[in-house]
C-alpha positions as a Markdown table, in Angstrom:
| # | Residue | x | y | z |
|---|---|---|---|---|
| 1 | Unk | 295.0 | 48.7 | -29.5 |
| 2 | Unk | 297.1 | 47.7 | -32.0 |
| 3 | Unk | 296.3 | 44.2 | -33.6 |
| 4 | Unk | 299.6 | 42.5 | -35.5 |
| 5 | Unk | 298.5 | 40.8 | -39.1 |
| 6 | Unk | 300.7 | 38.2 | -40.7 |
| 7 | Unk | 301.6 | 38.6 | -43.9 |
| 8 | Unk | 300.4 | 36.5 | -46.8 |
| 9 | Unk | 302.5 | 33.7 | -47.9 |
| 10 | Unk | 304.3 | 35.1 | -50.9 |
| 11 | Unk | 303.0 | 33.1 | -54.4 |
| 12 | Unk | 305.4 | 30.0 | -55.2 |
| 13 | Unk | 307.2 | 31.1 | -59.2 |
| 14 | Unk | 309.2 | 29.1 | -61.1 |
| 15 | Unk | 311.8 | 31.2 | -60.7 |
| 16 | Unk | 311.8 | 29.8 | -56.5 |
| 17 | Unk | 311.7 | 26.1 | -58.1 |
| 18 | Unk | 314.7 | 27.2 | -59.9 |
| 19 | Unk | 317.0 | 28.7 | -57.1 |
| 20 | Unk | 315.4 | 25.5 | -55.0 |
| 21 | Unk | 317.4 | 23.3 | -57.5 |
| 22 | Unk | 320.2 | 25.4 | -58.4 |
| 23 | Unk | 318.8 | 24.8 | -62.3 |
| 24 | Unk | 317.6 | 27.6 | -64.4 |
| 25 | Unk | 313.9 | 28.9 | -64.6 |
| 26 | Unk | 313.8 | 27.5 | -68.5 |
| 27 | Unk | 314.2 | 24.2 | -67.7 |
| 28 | Unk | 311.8 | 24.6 | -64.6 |
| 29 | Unk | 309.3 | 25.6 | -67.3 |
| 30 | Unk | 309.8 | 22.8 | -69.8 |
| 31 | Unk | 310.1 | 19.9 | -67.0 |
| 32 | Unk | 306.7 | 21.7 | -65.6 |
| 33 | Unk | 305.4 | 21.4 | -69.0 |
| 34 | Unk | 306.3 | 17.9 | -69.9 |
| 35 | Unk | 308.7 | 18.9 | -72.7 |
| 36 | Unk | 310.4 | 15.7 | -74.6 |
| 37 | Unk | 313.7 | 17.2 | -73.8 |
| 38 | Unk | 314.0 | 16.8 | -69.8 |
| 39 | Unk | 314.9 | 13.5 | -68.4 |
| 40 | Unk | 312.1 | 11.8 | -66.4 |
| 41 | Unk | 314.7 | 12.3 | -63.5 |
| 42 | Unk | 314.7 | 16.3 | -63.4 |
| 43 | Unk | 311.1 | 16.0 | -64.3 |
| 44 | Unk | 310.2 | 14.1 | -60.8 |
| 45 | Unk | 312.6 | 16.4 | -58.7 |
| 46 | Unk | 311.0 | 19.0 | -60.2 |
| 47 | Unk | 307.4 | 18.7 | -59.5 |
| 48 | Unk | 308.2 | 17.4 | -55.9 |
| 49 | Unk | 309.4 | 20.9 | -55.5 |
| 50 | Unk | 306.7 | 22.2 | -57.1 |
| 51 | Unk | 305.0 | 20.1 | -53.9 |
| 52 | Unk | 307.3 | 21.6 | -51.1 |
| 53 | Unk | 306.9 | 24.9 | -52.4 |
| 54 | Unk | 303.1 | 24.9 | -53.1 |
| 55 | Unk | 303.7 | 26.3 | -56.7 |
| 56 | Unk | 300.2 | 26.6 | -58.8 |
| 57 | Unk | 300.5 | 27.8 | -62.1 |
| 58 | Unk | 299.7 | 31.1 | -63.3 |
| 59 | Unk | 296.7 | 30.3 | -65.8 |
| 60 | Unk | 296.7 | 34.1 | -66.9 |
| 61 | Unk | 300.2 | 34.3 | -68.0 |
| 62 | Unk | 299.8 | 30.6 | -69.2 |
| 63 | Unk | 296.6 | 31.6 | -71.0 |
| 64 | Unk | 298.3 | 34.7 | -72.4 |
| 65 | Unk | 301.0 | 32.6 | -73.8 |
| 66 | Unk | 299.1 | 29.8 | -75.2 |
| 67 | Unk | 295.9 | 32.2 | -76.3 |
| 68 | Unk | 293.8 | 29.9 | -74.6 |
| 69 | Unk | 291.9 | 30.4 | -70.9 |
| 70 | Unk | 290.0 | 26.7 | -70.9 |
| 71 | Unk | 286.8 | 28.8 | -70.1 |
| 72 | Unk | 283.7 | 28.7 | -72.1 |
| 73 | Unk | 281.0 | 31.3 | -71.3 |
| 74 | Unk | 277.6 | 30.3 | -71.0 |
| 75 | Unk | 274.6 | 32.9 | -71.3 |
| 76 | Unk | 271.2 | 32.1 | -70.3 |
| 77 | Unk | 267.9 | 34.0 | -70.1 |
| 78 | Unk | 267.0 | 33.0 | -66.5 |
| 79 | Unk | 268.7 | 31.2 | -63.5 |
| 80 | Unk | 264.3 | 30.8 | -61.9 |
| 81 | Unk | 263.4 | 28.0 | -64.0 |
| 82 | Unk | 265.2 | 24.8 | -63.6 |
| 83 | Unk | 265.5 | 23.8 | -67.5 |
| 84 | Unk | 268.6 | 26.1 | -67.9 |
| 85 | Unk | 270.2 | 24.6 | -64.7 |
| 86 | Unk | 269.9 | 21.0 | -65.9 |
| 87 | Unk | 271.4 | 22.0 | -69.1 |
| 88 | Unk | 274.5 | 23.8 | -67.3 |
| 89 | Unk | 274.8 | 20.8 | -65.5 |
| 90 | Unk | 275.1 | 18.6 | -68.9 |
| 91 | Unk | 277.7 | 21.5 | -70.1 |
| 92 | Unk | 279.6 | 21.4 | -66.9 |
| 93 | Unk | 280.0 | 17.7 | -66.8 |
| 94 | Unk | 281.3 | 17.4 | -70.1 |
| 95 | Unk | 283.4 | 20.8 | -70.0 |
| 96 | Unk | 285.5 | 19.6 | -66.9 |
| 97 | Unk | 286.3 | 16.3 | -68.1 |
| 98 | Unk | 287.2 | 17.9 | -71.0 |
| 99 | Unk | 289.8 | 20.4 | -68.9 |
| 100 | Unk | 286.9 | 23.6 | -69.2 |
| 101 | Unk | 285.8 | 25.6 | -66.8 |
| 102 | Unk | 282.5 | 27.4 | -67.1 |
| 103 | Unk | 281.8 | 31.0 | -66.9 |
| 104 | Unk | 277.9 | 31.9 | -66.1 |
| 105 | Unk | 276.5 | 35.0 | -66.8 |
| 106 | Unk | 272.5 | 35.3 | -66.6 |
| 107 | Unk | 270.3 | 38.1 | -69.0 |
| 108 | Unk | 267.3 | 38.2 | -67.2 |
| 109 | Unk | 265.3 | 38.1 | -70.1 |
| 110 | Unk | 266.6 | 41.2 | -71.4 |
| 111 | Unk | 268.6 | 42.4 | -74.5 |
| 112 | Unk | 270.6 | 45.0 | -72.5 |
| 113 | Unk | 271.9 | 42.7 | -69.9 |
| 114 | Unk | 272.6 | 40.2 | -72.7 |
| 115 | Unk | 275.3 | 42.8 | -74.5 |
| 116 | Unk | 276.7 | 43.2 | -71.4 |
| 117 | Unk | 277.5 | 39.0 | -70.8 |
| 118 | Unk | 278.8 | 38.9 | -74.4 |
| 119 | Unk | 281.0 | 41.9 | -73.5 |
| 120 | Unk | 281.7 | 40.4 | -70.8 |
| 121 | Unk | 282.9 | 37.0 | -71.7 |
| 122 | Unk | 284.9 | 38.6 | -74.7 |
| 123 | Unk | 287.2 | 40.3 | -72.0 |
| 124 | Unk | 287.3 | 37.5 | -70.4 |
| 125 | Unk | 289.2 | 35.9 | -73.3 |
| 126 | Unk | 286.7 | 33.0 | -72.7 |
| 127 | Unk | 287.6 | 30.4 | -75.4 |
| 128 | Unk | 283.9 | 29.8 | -76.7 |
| 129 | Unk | 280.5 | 31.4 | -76.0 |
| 130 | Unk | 277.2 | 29.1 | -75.4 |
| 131 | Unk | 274.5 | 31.3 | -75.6 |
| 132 | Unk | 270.4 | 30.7 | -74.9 |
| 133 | Unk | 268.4 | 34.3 | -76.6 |
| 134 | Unk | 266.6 | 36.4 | -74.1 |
| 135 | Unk | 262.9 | 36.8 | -74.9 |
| 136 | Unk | 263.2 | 40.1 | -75.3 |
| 137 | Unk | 265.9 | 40.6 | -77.3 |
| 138 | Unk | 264.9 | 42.3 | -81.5 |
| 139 | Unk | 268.4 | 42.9 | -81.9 |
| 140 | Unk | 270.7 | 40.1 | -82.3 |
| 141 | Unk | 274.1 | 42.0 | -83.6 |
| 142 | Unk | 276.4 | 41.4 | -80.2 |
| 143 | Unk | 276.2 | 37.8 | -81.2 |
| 144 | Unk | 277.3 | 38.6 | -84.9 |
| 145 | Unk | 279.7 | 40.6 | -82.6 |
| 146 | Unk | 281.2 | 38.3 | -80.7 |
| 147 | Unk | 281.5 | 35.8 | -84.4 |
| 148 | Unk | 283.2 | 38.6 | -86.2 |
| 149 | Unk | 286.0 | 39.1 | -83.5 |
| 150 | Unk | 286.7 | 35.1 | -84.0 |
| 151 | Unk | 285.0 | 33.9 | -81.0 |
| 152 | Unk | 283.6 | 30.5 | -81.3 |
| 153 | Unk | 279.8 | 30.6 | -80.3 |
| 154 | Unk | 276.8 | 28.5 | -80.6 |
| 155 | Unk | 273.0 | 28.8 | -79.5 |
| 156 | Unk | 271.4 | 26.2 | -77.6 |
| 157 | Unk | 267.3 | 25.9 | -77.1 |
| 158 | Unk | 266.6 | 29.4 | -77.9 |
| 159 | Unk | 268.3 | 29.4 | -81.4 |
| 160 | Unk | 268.3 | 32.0 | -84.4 |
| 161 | Unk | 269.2 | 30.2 | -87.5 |
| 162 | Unk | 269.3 | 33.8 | -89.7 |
| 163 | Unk | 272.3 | 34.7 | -88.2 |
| 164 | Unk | 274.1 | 31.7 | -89.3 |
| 165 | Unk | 275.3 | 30.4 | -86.0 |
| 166 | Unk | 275.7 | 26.9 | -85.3 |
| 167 | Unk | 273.3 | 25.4 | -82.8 |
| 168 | Unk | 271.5 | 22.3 | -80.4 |
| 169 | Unk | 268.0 | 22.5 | -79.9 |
| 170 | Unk | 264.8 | 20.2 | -79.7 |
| 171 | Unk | 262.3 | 19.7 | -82.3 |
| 172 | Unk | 260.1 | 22.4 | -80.8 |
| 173 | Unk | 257.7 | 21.8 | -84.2 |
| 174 | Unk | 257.4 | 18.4 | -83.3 |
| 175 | Unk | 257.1 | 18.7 | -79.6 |
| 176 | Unk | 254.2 | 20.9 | -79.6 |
| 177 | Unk | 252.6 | 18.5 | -82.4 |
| 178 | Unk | 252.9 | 15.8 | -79.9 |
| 179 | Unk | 251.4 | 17.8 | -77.0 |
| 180 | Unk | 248.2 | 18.8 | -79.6 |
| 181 | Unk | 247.8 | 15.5 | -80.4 |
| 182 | Unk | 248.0 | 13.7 | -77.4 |
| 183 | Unk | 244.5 | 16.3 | -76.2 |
| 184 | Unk | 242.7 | 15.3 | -79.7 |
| 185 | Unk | 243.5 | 11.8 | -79.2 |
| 186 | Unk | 242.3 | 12.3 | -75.6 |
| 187 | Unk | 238.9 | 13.5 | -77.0 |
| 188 | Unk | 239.4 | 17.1 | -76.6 |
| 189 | Unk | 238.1 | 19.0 | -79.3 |
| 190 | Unk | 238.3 | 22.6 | -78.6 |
| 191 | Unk | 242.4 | 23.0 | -77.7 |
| 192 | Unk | 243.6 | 26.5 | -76.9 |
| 193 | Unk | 247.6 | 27.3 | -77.0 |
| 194 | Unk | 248.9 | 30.0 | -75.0 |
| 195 | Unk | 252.3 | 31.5 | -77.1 |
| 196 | Unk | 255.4 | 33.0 | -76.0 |
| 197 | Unk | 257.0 | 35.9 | -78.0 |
| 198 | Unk | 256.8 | 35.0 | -81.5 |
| 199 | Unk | 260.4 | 36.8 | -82.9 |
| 200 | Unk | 261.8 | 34.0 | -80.7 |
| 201 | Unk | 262.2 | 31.1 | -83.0 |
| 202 | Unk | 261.8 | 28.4 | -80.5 |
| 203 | Unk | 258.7 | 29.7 | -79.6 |
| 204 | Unk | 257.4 | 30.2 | -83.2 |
| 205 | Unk | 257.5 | 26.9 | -84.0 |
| 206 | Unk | 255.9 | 25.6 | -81.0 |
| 207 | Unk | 253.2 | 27.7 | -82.4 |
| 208 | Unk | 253.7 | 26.0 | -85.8 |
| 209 | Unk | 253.4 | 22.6 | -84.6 |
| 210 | Unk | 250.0 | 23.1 | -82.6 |
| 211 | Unk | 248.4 | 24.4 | -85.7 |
| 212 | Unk | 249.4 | 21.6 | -87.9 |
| 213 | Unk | 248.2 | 18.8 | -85.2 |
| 214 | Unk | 244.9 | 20.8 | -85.7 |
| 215 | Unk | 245.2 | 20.5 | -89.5 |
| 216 | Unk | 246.3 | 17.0 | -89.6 |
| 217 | Unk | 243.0 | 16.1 | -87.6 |
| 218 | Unk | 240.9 | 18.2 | -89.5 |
| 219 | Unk | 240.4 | 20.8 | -86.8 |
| 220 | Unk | 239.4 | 24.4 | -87.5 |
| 221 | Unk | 242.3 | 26.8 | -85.9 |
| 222 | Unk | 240.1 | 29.3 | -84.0 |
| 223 | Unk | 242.6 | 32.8 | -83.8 |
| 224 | Unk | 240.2 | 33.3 | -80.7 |
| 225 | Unk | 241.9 | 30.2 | -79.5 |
| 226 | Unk | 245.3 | 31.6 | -79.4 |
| 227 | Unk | 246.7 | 33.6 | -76.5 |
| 228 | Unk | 249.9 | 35.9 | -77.9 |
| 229 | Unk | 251.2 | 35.8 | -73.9 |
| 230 | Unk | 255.0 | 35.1 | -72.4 |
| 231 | Unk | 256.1 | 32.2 | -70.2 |
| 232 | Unk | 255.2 | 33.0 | -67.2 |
| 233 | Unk | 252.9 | 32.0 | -64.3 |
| 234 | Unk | 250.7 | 35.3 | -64.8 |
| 235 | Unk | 250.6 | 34.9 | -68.8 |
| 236 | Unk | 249.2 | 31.1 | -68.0 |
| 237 | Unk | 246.5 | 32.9 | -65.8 |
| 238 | Unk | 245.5 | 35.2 | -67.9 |
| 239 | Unk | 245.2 | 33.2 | -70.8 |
| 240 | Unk | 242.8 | 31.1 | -68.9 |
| 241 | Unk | 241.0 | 34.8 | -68.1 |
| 242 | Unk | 240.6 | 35.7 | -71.5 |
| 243 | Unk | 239.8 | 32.5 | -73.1 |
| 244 | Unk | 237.0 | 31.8 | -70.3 |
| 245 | Unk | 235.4 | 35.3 | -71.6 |
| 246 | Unk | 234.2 | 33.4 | -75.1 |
| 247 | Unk | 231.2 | 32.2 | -75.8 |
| 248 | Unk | 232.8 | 29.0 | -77.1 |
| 249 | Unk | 235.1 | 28.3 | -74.4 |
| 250 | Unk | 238.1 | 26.1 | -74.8 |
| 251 | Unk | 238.1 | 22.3 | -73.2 |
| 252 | Unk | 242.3 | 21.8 | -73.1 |
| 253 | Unk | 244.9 | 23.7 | -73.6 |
| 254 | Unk | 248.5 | 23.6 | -74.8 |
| 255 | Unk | 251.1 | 25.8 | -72.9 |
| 256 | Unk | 254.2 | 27.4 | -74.4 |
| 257 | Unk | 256.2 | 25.7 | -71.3 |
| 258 | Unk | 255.4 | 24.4 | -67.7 |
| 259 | Unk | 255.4 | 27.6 | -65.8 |
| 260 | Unk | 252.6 | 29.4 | -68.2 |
| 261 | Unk | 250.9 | 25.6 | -67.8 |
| 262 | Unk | 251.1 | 26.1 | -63.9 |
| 263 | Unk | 249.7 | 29.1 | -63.6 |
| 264 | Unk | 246.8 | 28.0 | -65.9 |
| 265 | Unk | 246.0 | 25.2 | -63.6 |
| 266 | Unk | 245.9 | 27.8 | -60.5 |
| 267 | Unk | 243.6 | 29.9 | -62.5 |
| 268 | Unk | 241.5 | 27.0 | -63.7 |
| 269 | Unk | 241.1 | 25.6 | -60.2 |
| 270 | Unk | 240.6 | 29.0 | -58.8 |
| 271 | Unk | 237.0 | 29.3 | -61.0 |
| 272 | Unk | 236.3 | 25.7 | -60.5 |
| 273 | Unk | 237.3 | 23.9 | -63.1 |
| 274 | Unk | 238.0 | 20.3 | -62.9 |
| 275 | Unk | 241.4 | 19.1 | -64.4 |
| 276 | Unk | 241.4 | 16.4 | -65.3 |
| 277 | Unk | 237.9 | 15.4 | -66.4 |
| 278 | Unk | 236.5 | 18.8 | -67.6 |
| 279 | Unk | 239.7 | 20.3 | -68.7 |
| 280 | Unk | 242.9 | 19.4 | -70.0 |
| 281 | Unk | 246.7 | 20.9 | -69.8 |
| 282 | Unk | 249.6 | 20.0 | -71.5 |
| 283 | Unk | 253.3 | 22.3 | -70.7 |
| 284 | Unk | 256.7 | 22.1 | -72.8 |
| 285 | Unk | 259.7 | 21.3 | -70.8 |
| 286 | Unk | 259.2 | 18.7 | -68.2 |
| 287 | Unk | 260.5 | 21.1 | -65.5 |
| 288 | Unk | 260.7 | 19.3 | -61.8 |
| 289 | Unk | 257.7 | 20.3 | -59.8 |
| 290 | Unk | 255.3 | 19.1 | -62.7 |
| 291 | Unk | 255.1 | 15.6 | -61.5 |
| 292 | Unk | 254.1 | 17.3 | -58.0 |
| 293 | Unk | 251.7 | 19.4 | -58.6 |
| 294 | Unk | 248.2 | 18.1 | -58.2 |
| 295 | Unk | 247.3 | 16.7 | -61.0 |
| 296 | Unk | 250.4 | 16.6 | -62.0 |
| 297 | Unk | 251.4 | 18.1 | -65.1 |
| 298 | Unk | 251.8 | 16.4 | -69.0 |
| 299 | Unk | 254.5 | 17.9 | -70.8 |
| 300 | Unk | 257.2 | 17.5 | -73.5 |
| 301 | Unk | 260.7 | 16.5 | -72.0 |
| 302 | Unk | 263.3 | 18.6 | -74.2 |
| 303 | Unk | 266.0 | 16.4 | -73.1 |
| 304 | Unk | 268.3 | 19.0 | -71.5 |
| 305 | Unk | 271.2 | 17.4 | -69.8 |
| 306 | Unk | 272.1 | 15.7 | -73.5 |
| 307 | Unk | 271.3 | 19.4 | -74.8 |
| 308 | Unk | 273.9 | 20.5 | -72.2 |
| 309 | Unk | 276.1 | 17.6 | -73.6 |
| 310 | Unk | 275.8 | 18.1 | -77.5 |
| 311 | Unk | 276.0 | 22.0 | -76.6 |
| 312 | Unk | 279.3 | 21.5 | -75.2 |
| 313 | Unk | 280.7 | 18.9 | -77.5 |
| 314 | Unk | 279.8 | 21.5 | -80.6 |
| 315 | Unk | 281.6 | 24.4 | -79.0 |
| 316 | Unk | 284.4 | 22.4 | -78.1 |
| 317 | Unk | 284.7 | 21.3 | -81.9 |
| 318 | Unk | 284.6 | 24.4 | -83.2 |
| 319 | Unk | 287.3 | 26.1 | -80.9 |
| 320 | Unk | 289.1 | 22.9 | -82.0 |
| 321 | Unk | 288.5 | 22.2 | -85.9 |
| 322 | Unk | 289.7 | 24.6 | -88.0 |
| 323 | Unk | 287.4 | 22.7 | -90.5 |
| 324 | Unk | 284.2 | 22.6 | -88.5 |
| 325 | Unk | 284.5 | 26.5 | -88.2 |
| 326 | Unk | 283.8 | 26.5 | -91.7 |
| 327 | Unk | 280.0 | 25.4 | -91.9 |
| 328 | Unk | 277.1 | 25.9 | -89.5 |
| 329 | Unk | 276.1 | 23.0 | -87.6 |
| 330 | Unk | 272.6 | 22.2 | -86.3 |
| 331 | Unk | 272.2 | 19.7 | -83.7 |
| 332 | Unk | 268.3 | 18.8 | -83.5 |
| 333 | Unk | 267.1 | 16.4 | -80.3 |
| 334 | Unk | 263.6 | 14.7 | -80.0 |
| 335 | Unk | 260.9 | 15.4 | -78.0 |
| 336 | Unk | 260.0 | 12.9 | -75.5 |
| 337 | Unk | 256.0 | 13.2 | -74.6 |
| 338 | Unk | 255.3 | 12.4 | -70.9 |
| 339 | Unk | 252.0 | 12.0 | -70.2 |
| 340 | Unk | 250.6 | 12.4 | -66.9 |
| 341 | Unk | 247.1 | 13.5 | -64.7 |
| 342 | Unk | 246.5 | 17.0 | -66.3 |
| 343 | Unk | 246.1 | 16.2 | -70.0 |
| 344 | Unk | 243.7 | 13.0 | -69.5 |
| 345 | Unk | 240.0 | 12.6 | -69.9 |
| 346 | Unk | 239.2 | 9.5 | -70.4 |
């Protein structure tokens, strides 16, 4: 049985517009294009050929003409946790008022998969990279890559400032000071922190700012106290594991962010212990499901559709200002504590 397949309608060019109008492809191109030196007139007949003919312009050849695509690339660690979609979402918002489109490429965490997006985005011809560090990433030259073949790129959240890349991030430091504090002023007195990987700035300081809550309240750090995990579910579990093991147990604890927090209230309620009342948790991002959880979780709002926002607006600048290319710029957002069931004792 033989089945007969149309063939595709053949792409509108502006070399159709042209034998439409009996005018040559040139000015088809410049009336297309808005140039100052068509009349309005052709202009109009023009485009409502354009119409009849359903002609869309090639944005390859017109990218290959101008040098520009109108795409930035965005590279993030993970697509699971629900911080790096709000921030896309405060990218795309800005990017497609701005005429961007946005290209996505996710690392999974890992350093190989990360060369691959920046190699990726480069033969692309993407106009700008956003990029947010994978965890496990030590090596951090396909970034200086991607700088030294005049790409415009930019951290965001997950930042490395030795690399001298410009870059929008919240005051982990003071974020993580906030959470310590709020369990001291709670009444807590023996506050744990469970760390994610330490090469990774962001992380670092969010160890940084939990010891100097301790300091500024005359607290003793305990190293016992510290759990070198990873942000995950199964870190926040184990952290609980080992620091239930001490003979001075911990009475709160401060999480590197909300997932390591969840899974040390699944552990904590698994062995029985009460939260809030015997036991107090504090995450770092203000990820959705924290208000539902039960208790629901305390944590420190990193602000992420503005981070989205600002992380935009600074890539755009620097594809656009010759001058801004020049210097590296750091865009730093406060921490909003939000303060809920887990962390209270009182």
């Amino acid at each position: 049985m033989f089945v007969t397949i149309a063939k595709m309608k053949k792409r509108a060019t502006i070399n159709d517009i042209a034998k439409e109008l009996n005018i040559t492809a040139a000015t088809v191109s410049r009336a297309l294009s808005n140039h100052p030196e068509i009349s309005s007139n052709t202009k109009k007949i023009v485009r409502e050929a354009a119409g009849r003919l359903d002609y869309s312009p090639n944005k390859v050849a017109s990218s290959l003409r101008s040098g520009r695509t109108n795409v930035i690339g965005v590279l993030i660690p993970t697509a699971e946790h629900i911080f790096f979609g709000s921030v896309i979402h405060g990218i795309s918002n800005v990017a497609s008022k701005n005429g961007y489109d946005v290209l996505i490429y996710q690392s999974n965490e890992s350093e190989q998969f990360e060369k691959k997006g920046i190699d990726a985005f480069i033969n692309a011809r993407v106009d700008g990279i956003l990029a947010s560090v994978a965890k496990n990433t030590k090596d951090f030259s396909h970034f200086t890559y991607a700088k030294e073949k005049g790409i415009p790129i930019a951290f965001f959240d997950r930042i490395n400032d030795s690399l001298g890349i410009s870059s929008v991030c919240i005051d982990d430091h003071r974020g993580a000071f906030l959470a310590a504090e709020a369990m001291i002023r709670e009444g807590y007195q023996r506050i744990a922190y469970i760390a994610g990987p330490q090469h990774i700035k962001t992380f670092a300081e969010r160890v940084r700012g939990y010891k100097d809550a301790l300091d500024h309240y005359n607290i003793t750090f305990k190293p016992e106290l510290l759990y070198a995990g990873d942000i995950s579910i199964e870190a926040g579990r184990d952290a609980i594991k080992q620091f239930f093991e001490l003979e001075e147990k911990p009475d709160a604890v401060c999480a590197v962010e909300d997932f390591t927090a969840l899974g040390a209230l699944k552990q904590l309620k698994e062995i029985g212990v009460k939260v809030p009342g015997e036991f107090g948790v504090i995450g770092f991002c203000n990820d959705f499901f924290g208000e539902h959880t039960s208790p629901s979780l305390s944590s420190v709002d990193q602000q992420t559709i503005a981070m989205g926002e600002e992380a935009f607006d600074l890539i755009h600048n620097l594809i656009n200002n010759d001058q801004v290319k020049q210097r590296v710029h750091k865009k730093v957002l406060e921490p909003i504590l939000i303060l809920r069931e887990s962390s209270a004792k009182k």
